[in-house]
N, C-alpha and C positions, 0 to 999 in steps of 0.2 A: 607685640600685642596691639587689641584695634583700642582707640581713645575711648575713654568712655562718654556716653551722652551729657549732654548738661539734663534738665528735668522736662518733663514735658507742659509745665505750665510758660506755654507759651506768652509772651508779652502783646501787647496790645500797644502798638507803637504807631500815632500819625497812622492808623489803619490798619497797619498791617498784625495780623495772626493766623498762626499754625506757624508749622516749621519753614523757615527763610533756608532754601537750598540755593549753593551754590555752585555750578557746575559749568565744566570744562571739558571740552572736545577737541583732539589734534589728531584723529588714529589717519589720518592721510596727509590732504593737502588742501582742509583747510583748519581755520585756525580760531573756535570759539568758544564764548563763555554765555551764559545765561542765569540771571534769576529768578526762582519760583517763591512763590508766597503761599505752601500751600497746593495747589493744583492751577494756582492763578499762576501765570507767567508775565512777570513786571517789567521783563526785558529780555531781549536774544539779539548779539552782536556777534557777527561773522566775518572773517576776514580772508577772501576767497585770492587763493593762488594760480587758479587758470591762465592767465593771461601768462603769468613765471614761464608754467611747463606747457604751452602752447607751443614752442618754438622747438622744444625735444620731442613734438607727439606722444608726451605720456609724464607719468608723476616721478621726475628724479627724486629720491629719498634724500639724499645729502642738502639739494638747494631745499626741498620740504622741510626740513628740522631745522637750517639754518632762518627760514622763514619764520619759521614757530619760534625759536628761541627771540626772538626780538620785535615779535608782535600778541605772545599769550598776556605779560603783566598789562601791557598798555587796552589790553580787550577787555581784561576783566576789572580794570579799575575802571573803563566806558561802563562795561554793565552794573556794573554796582551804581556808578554814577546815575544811568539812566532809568533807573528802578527806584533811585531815590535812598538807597537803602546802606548803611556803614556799614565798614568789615566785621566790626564787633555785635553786630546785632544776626550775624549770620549762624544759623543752627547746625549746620551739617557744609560739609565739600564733600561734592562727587568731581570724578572724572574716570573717561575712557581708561580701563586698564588694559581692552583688546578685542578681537582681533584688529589688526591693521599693520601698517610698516614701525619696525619696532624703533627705529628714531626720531620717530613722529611723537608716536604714544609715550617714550618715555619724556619729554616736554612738559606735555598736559600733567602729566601723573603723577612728576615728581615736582609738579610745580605747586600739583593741588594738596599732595602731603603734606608739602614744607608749609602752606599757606595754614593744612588745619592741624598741623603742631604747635606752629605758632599763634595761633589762635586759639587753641587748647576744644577744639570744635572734631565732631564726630566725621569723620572719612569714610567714603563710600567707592570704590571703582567698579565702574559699572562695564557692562559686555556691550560692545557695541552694536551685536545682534538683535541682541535683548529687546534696543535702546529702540531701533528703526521695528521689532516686530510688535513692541507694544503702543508706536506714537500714533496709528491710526485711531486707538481711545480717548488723546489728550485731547480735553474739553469734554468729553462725555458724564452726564451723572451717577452711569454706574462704574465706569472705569474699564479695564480688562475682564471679561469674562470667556467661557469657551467659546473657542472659535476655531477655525483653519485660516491659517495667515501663509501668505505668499513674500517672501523679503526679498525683492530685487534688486541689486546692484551692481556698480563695476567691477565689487571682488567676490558678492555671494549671492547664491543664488537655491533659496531653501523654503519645504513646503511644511509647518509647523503645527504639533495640534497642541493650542491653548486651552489651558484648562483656568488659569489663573497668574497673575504675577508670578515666575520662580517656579511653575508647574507648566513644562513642555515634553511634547514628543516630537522628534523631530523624523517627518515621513520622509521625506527625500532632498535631494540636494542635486546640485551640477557635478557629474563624472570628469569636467574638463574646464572649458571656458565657463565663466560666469555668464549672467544675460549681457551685461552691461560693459562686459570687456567683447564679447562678441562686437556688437553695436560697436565700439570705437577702431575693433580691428579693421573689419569691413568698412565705417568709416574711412578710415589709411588708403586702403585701396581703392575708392572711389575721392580721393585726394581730396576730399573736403578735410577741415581743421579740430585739431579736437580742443574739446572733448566729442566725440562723433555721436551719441545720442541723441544731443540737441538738433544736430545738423541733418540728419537722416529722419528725426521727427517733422521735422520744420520742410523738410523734403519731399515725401513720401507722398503728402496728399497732391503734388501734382503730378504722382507719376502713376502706373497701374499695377496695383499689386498682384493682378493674376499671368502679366506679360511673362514671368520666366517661373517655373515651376522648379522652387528649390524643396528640399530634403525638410521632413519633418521629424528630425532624429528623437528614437524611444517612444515614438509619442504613442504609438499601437501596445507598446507593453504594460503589464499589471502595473506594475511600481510606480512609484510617484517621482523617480530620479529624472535629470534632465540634460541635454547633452546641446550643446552649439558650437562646437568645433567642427562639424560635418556640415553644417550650414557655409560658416565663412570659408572651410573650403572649397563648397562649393561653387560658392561667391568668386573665389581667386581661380579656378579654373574655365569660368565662362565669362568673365572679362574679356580674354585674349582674343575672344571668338566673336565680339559685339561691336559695331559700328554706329558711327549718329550719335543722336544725344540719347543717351539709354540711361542715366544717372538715375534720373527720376524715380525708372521703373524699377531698378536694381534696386536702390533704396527702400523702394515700398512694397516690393516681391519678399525681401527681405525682413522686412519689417513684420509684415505679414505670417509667416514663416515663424518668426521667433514668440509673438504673439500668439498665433496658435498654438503652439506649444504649451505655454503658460497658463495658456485659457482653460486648456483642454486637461491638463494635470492637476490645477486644481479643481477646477467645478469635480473631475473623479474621485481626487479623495474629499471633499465635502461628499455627494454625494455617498460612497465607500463609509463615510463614519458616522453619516446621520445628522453631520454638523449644520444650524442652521445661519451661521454665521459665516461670511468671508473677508478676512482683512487683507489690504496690498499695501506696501512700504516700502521706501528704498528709492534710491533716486530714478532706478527705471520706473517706477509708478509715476512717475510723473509725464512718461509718454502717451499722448493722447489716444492714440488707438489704443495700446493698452487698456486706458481705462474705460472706452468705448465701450471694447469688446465687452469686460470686466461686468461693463455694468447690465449690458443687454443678455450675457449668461448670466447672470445672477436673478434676473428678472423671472426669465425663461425658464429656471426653476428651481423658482420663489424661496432665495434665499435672499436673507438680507447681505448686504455691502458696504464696510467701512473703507474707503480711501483716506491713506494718508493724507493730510494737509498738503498744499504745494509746499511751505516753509518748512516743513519736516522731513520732506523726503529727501535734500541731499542732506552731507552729511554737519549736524549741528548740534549745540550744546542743551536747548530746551528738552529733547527725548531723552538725553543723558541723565538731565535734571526730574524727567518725571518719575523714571528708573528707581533712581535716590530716594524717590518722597515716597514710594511704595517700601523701600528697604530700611529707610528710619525709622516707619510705623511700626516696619516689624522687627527693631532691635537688630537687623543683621548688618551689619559693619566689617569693615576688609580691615584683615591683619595687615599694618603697615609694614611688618617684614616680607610679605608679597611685595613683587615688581611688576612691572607693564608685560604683557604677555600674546603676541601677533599673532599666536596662533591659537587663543584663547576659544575653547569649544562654549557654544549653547549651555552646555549641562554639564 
């Protein structure tokens, strides 16, 4: 069974009141903690593993968890530290229960039970989807309301209609590659280093994105699903054929390409549902033409546009943490007989 709450008369401590959440992130390959005071966030400590699986072009799960196992305690006794804030004055633990690599999450998860058993504090595991389709609100005064959100990243890639914290439909998704595992395939094959999003954004704008006319897969059909497997291999079959320095152009052909995509399936189902709201998240939101585009459709018809923060959209423990503070208010708490779950669904 889940802990039960302490009471909701918050204390009033050197500043701080409402509930003290404290939250924990491992579902991949990095490794962090944050605390919230509230909807205020007093601190977020991240402990990033790129440089590790630089050298494998991609996230090995064994050196990931070996990672995590001996950098979660020392991160979140930083963020407690850096918040100002004692273990005992903490109201709730969240952490990632899923999706992600399941010896990553189980780290976070069973680090963050043991912490609020032992602290006799209410437990929360939050969806990692969830986490990245709601952080585009953190900081807002009304918080999550309807919208159509776009979650982009290296593992998903999904088009969502928000109605409220805990109330989604979820319209479409990737039949194959994610956006953001495309970008680092491609990446590989244009031998830059990963993780290849950065590298191909950071690229693109010197090269010319109408130089090679790639595949714009599904994008002509009704449904809001999305496909980028047909892209990179397109990408891998006109390589062989290219001469000179073509990186450039390949990268921003490319780029471009995937971006339309994106652009073009959501502004349809916004438009499709009447929505006047667009949210983007996930660490591919954080590619610049992405949100170029993003914002110049949105303009062109007149919807509004929430982007993720830059510091939320890879993957971190504040969105985890905001998840929580939405899930305390409303009394819902994870049975600790639940475990970490990779392939944990939206709904």
């Amino acid at each position: 069974m889940s802990l039960s709450r302490r009471s909701k008369g918050y204390r009033d401590e050197g500043g701080l009141s409402g509930p003290i959440v404290l939250s924990i992130e491992t579902s991949c390959d990095e490794t962090a903690a944050a605390v919230l005071n509230g909807a205020r966030l007093l601190s977020s400590c991240i402990s990033s593993q790129t440089l590790l699986h630089r050298e494998f072009g991609g996230v090995v799960p064994e050196v990931a968890s070996r990672n995590h196992l001996s950098k979660v305690e020392p991160l979140v006794i930083q963020a407690l530290a850096s918040a100002n804030v004692q273990a005992q004055q903490i109201d709730c633990v969240a952490a990632t229960r899923g999706p992600g690599l399941l010896t990553s999450l189980l780290v976070g998860y069973s680090f963050g039970k043991g912490l609020a058993i032992g602290l006799n504090r209410h437990f929360i595991g939050v969806n990692h989807i969830e986490a990245h389709l709601v952080s585009p609100f953190f900081g807002t005064e009304s918080g999550p309301e309807r919208s159509v959100g776009l979650v982009v990243s290296g593992g998903h890639t999904l088009l969502v209609l928000v109605d409220a914290v805990g109330k989604y439909q979820v319209l479409g998704g990737t039949v194959d590659d994610a956006a953001g595992e495309a970008f680092d395939k491609v990446a590989k094959l244009l031998g830059l280093p990963y993780p290849g999003g950065p590298q191909i954004d950071a690229l693109a704008p010197r090269g010319n994105p109408s130089r090679y006319d790639l595949p714009r897969p599904m994008a002509g059909r009704q449904d809001f699903n999305f496909s980028f497997s047909g892209i990179k291999t397109a990408v891998r079959y006109l390589l062989p054929k290219l001469e000179g320095d073509y990186v450039a152009d390949v990268a921003a052909s490319f780029q471009e390409a995937v971006v339309d995509i994106l652009v073009r399936k959501t502004m349809a189902a916004a438009a499709e549902l009447g929505v006047g709201l667009i949210t983007v998240s996930g660490g591919v939101s954080c590619n610049s033409r992405l949100r170029q585009r993003m914002k110049e459709a949105a303009e062109k018809a007149g919807k509004r546009l929430l982007l993720a923060e830059p510091a939320l959209t890879t993957d971190n423990a504040a969105m985890i943490g905001y998840v929580a503070l939405h899930r305390f208010r409303d009394s819902a708490g994870t049975d600790l007989a639940l475990d970490a779950d990779p392939n944990l669904a939206l709904l």
